[in-house]
C-alpha positions in Angstrom: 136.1 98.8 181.4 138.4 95.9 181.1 141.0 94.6 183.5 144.6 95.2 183.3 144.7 90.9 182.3 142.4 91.7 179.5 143.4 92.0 175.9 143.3 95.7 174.5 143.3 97.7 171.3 146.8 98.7 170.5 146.7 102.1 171.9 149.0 105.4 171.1 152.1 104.7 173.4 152.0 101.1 171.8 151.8 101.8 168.1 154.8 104.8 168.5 156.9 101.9 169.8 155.8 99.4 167.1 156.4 102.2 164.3 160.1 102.9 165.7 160.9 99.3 165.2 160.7 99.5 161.0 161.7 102.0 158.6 158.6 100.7 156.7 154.5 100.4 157.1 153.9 97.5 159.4 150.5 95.5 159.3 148.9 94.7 162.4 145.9 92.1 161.7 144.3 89.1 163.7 143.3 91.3 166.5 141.3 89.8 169.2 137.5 90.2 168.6 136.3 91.3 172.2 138.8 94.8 171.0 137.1 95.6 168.1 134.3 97.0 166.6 130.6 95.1 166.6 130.5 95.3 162.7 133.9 93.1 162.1 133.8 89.7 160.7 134.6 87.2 162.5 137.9 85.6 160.5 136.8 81.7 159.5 138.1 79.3 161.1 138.9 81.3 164.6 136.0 82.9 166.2 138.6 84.7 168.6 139.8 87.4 166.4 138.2 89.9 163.4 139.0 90.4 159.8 141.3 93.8 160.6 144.4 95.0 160.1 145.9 98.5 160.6 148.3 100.2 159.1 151.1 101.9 161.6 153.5 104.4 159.9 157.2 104.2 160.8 159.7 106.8 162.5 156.9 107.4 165.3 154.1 108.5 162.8 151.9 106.0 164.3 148.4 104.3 162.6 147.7 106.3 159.3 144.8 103.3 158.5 142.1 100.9 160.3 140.1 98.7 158.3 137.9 95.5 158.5 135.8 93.2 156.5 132.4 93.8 157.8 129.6 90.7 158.8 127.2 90.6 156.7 124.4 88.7 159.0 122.2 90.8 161.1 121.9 87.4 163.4 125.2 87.6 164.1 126.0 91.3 164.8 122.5 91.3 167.3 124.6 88.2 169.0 128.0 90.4 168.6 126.0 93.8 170.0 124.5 91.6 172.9 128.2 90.2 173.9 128.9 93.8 173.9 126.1 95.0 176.9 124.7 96.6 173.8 121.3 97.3 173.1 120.0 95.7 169.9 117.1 98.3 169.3 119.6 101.3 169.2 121.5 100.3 166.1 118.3 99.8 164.0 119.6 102.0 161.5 122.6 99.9 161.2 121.3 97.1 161.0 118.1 98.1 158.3 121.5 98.1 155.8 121.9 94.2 156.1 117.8 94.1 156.0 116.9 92.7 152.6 120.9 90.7 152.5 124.3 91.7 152.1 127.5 91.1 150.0 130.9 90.6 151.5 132.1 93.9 152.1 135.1 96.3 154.1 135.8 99.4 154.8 138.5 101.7 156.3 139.5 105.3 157.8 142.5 106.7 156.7 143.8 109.8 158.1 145.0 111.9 155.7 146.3 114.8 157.7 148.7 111.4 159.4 149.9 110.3 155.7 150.6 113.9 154.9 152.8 114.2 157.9 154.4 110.9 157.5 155.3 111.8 153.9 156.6 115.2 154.6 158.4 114.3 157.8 156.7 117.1 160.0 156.7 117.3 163.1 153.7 117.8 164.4 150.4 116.9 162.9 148.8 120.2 162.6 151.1 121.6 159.8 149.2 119.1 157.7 145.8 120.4 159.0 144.3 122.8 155.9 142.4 124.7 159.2 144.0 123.4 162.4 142.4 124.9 165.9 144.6 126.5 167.8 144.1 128.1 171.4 144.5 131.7 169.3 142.5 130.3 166.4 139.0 128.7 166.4 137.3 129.4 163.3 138.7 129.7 159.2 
């Protein structure tokens, strides 16, 4: 749990504010490393923050993307997992994918459901849901 003088990941109430502010996507990226995800690469040059961004929708639709550039040395994600109060041996799995090397790599989420509301201008997000569950409707 941090402290409220610790650094935090943009939350909800923060990025509706931020998407107010434009009429157009707004990058967010240098975000502080102790935030994020163990498998984000450090960005060269400034061991304080990751290779990240997200993308935050305007008119209140909020992030509709999170990416990173992942690390690509298992020495360094065991050192980023310890920092963490994680244990090592319980991301095995992960780290047998960086096991015989890596390349430089990313990835990201998008939410489509978020885009589609974005785009269409609805108003709430489960009109963009193909199945959306509902207190009267739990199952296709």
């Amino acid at each position: 749990m941090q402290d409220k003088n610790s650094l935090g990941d943009l939350r909800t109430i923060e990025e509706d504010k931020l998407s107010r502010l434009y009429d157009t996507p707004v990058i967010v990226t240098n975000y502080p490393k102790e935030v994020k995800a163990f498998y984000m690469k450090e960005t060269d040059g400034n061991s304080k923050v990751v290779n990240g961004c997200d993308f935050i929708a305007p008119e209140g639709y909020g992030e509709i993307i999170g990416g990173s550039e992942r690390e690509a040395d298992p020495k360094k994600i065991i050192k980023r997992l310890k920092e963490m109060k994680e244990n090592p041996k319980q991301y095995g799995f992960y780290l047998d994918t960086r096991k015989y090397g890596s390349i430089p790599h990313g990835g990201f989420g998008m939410g489509v459901e978020r885009i589609i509301s974005w785009i269409c201008g609805l108003s709430t997000i489960k009109d963009a849901i193909a199945f959306p569950r509902t207190m009267t409707r739990w199952s296709p």
